[in-house]
Residue frames relative to the residue before (quaternion, step in Angstrom):
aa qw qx qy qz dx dy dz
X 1.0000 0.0000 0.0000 0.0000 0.00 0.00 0.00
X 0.1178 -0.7502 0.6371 0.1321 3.84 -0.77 0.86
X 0.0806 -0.7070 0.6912 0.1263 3.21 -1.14 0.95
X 0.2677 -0.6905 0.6606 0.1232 3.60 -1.45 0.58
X 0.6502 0.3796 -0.2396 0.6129 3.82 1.26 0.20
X 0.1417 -0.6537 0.7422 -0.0403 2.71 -1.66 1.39
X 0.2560 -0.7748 0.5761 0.0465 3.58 -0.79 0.97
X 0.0615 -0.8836 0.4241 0.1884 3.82 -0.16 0.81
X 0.0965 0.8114 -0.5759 -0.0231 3.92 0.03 0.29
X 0.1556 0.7056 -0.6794 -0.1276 3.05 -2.30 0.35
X 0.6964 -0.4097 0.1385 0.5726 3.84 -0.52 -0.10
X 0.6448 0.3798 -0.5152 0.4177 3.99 0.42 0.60
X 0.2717 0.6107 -0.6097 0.4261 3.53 1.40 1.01
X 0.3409 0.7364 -0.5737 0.1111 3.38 -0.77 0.55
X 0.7619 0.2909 -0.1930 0.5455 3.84 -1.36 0.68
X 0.7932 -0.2195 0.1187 0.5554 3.99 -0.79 -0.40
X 0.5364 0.4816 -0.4931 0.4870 3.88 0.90 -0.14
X 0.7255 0.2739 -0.3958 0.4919 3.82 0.61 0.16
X 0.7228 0.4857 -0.4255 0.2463 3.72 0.68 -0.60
X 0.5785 0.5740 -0.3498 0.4620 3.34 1.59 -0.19
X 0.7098 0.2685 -0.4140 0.5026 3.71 0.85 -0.11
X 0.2767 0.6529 -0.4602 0.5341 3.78 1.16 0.56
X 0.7592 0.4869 -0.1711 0.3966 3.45 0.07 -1.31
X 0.6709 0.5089 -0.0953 0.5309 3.31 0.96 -1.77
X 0.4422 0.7125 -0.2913 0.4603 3.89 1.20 -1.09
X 0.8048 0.5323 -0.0080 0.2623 2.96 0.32 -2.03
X 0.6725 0.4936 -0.2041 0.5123 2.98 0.89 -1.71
X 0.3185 -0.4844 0.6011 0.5502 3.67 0.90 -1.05
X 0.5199 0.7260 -0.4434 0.0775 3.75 0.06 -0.28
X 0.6731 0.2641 -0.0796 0.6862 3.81 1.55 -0.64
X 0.2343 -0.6454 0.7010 0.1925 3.29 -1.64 0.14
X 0.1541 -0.8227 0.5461 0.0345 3.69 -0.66 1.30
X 0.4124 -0.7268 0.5464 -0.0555 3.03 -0.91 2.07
X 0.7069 0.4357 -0.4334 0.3501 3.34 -1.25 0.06
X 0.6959 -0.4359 0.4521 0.3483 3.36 -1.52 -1.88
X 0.4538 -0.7314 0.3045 0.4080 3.45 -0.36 0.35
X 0.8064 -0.3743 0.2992 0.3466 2.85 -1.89 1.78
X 0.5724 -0.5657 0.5220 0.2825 3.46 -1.99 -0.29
X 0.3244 -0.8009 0.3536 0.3582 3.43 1.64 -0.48
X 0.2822 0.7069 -0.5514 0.3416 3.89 1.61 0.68
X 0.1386 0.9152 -0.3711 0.0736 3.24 -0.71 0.40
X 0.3129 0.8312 -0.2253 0.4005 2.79 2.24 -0.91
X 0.0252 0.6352 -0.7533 -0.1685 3.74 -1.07 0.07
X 0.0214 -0.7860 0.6177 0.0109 3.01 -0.95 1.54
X 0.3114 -0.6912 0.5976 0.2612 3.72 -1.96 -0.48
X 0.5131 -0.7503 0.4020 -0.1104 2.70 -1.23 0.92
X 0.4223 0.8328 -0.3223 0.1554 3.52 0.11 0.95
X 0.6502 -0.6925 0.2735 0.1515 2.64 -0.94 1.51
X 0.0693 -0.7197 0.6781 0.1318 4.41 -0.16 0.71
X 0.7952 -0.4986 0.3073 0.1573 2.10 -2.22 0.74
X 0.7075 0.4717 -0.2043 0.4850 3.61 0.80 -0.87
X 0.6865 -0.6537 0.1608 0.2748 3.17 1.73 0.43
X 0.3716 0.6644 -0.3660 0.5353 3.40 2.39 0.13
X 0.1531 -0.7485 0.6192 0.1813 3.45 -1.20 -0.02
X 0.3362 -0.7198 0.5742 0.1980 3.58 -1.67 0.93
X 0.1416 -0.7166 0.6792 0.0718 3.36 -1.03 0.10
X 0.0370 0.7041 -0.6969 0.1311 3.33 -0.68 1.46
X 0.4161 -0.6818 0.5819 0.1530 3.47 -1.46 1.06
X 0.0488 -0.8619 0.5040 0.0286 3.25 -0.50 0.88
X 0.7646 0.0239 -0.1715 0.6208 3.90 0.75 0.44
X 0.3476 -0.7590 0.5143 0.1962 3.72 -1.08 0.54
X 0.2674 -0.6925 0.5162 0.4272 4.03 -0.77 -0.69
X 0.1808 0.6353 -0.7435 -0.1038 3.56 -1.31 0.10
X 0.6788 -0.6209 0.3369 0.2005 2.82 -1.38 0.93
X 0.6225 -0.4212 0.4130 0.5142 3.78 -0.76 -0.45
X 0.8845 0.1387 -0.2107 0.3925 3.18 0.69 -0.26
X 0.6351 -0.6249 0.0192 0.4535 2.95 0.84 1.66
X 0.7093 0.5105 -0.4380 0.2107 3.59 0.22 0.22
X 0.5552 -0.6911 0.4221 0.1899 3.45 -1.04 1.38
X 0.5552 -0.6817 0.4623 0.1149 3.56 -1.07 1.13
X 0.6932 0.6362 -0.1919 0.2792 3.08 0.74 -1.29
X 0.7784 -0.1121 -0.0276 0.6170 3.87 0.10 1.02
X 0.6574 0.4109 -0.4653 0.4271 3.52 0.93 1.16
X 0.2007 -0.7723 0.5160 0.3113 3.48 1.53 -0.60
X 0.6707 -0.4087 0.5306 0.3188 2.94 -1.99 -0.24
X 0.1388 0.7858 -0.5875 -0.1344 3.96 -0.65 0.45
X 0.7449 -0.5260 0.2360 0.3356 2.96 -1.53 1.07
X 0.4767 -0.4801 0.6423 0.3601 3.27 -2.00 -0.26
X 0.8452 -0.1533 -0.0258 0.5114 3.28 0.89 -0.64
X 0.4983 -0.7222 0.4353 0.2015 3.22 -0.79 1.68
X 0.3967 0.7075 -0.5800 -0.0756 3.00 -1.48 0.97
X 0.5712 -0.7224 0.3585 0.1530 3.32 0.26 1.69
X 0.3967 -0.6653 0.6302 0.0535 3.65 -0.66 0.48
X 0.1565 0.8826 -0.4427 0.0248 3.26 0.06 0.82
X 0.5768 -0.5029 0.2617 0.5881 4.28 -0.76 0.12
X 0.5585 0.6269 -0.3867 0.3815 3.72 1.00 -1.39
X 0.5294 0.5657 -0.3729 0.5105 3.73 0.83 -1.43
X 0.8152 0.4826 -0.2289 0.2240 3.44 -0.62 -1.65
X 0.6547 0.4658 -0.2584 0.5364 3.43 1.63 -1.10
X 0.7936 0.3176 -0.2077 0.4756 3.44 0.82 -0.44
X 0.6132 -0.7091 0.2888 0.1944 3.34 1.26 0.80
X 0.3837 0.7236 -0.4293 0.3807 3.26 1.27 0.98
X 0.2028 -0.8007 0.5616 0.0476 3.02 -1.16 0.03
X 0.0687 -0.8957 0.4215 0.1236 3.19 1.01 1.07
X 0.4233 0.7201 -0.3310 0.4390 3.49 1.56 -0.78
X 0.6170 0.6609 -0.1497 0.4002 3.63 0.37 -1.38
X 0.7522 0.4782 -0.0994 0.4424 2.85 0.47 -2.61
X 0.6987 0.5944 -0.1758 0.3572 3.23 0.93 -0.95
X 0.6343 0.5246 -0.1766 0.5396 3.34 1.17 -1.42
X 0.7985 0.1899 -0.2261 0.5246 3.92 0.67 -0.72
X 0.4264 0.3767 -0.6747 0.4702 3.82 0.81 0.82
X 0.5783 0.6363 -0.4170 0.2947 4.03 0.42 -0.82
X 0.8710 0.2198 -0.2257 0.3770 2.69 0.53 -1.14
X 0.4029 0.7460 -0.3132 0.4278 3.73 1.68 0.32
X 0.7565 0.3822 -0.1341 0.5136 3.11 1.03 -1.37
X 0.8616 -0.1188 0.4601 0.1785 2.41 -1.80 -2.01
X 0.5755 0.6466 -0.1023 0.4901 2.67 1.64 -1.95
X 0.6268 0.4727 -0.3893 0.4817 4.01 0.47 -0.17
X 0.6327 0.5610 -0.3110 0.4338 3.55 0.89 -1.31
X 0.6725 0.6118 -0.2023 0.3640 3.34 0.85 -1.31
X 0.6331 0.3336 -0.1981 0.6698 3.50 0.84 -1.40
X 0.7397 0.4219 -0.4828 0.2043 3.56 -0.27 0.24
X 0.7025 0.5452 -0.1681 0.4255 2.88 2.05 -1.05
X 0.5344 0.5478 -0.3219 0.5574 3.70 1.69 0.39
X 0.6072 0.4761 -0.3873 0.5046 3.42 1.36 0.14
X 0.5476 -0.5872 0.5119 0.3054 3.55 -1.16 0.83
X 0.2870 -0.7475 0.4741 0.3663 3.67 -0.66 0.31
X 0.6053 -0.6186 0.2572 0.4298 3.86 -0.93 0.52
X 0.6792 -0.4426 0.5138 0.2809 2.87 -1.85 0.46
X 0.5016 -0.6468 0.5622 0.1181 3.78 -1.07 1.48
């Protein structure tokens, strides 16, 4: 399987920054790099009371095409590569590093072939 797409996530993925590598996941169509998503997903409303507090009611959820539900589980990588403090001081990107050995090598073929392909 050749993939030409790296997908980067980590937990401030949240809302359509996870349902599009979700989607892409699925299809077989990306390899998703990084950490797993935040699992926010909800489409909610908003409204504003009188005394000036606001509610927030959730009014539709996501699950994917193949049934499985976003919502407090996120999206988790094909291949993990965590962001760490040590990284950050020394300017890495292990995310990155990861996403363009993947898609260089081997490492893409792999994470795609250990995934089940989607449900029709």
């Amino acid at each position: 399987v050749g993939n030409e797409v790296a997908v980067l996530v980590d937990a401030n993925s949240r809302s359509a920054a996870e349902l599009t590598p979700a989607a892409l996941q699925e299809a077989r169509r990306a390899v998703v790099v990084g950490a797993p998503t935040a699992g926010a997903v909800l489409i909610s409303q908003e409204t504003r009371l009188p005394d000036g507090g606001r509610l927030s009611l959730s009014r539709a959820d996501f699950v994917t095409s193949g049934g499985v539900r976003l919502e407090k589980r996120g999206v988790t990588p094909d291949l993990a590569a965590p962001l760490t403090l040590e990284d950050r001081r020394a300017g890495r990107d292990p995310g990155l590093e990861a996403a363009v050995a993947a898609l260089a090598g081997t490492q893409a073929e792999a994470a795609m072939a250990v995934r089940p392909a989607p449900a029709l």
